[in-house]
C-alpha positions as CSV (number, residue, x, y, z in Angstrom):
1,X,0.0,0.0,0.0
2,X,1.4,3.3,-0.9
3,X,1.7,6.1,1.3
4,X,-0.6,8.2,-0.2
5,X,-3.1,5.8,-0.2
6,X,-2.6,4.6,3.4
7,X,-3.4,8.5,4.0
8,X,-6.1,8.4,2.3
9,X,-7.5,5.3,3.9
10,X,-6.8,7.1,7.4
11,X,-8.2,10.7,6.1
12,X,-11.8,9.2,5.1
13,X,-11.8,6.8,8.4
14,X,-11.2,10.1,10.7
15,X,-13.7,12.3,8.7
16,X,-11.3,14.5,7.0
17,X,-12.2,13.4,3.4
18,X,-15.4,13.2,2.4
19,X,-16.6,9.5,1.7
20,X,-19.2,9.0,-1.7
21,X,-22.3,6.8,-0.9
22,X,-20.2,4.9,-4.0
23,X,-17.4,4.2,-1.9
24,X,-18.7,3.5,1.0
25,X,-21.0,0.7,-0.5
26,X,-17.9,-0.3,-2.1
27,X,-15.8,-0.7,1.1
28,X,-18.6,-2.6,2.9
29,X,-18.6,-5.1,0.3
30,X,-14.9,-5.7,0.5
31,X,-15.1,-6.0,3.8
32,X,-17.8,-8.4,4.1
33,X,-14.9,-10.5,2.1
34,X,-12.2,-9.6,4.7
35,X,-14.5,-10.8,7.4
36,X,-14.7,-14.0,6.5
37,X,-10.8,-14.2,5.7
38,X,-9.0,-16.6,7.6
39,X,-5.8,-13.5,6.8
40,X,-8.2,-10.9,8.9
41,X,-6.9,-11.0,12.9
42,X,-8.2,-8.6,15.2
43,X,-5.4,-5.6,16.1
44,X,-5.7,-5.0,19.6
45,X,-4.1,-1.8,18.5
46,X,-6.7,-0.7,16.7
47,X,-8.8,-1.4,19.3
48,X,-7.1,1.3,21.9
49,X,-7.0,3.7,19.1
50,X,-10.8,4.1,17.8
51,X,-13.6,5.4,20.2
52,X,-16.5,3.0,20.1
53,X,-15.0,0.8,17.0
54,X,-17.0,-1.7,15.2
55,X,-16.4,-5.4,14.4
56,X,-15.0,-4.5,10.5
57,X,-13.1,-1.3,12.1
58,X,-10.5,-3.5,14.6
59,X,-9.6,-6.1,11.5
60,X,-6.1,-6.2,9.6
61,X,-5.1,-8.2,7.0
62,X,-1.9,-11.0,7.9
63,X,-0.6,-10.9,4.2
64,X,-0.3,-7.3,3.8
65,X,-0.8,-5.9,7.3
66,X,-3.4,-3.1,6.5
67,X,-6.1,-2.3,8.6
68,X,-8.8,-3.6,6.5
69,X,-11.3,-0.8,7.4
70,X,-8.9,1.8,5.6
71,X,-7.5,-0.2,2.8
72,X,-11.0,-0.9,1.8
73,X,-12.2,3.1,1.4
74,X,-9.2,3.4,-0.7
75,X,-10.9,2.6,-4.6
76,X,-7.6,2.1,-6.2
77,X,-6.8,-0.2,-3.4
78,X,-6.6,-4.3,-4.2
79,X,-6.4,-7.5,-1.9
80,X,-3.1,-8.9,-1.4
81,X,-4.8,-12.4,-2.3
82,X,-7.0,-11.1,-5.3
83,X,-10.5,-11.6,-3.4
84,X,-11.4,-7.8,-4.2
C-alpha cells in the first residue's frame, strides 16, 4: 500500500475526506470479504485507538498488514490475495 493511499485510507476513516455513498457501498462489500478471511486477525491496537470501533473497524489483513477498514475506502486499493 502506498503512502498516499494509506493516508487516504486514514483521512476518510477520521472524517477528513469526504466519503461517496459509492465508496462507501464499495468498502462494505470488500469487507464483508475480509471478514470471513482466515488472513483478517483482530489488532488489539486498533482497538485502543478508535472510540466505540466496530467489528469490521479492529480487523487487519496477515498478508499485507493493513487495517482492513482503511484499505478498503481506498478505490484504487486491491487485496493482497485477489479476493477484491
Amino acid at each position: 500500500m502506498k503512502l498516499s493511499n494509506i493516508l487516504e485510507g486514514w483521512g476518510k476513516t477520521l472524517g477528513l475526506l469526504g466519503v461517496s455513498a459509492e465508496e462507501r457501498k464499495l468498502s462494505w462489500e470488500r469487507l464483508k470479504i475480509c471478514q470471513a478471511c482466515p488472513g483478517a486477525k483482530e489488532s488489539k491496537v486498533l482497538m485502543m485507538i478508535k472510540k466505540a470501533p466496530t467489528e469490521t473497524d479492529v480487523i487487519y489483513c496477515t498478508e499485507c498488514s493493513c487495517p482492513c477498514n482503511e484499505k478498503s475506502l481506498v478505490t484504487g486499493e486491491t487485496c493482497p490475495l485477489n479476493k477484491w
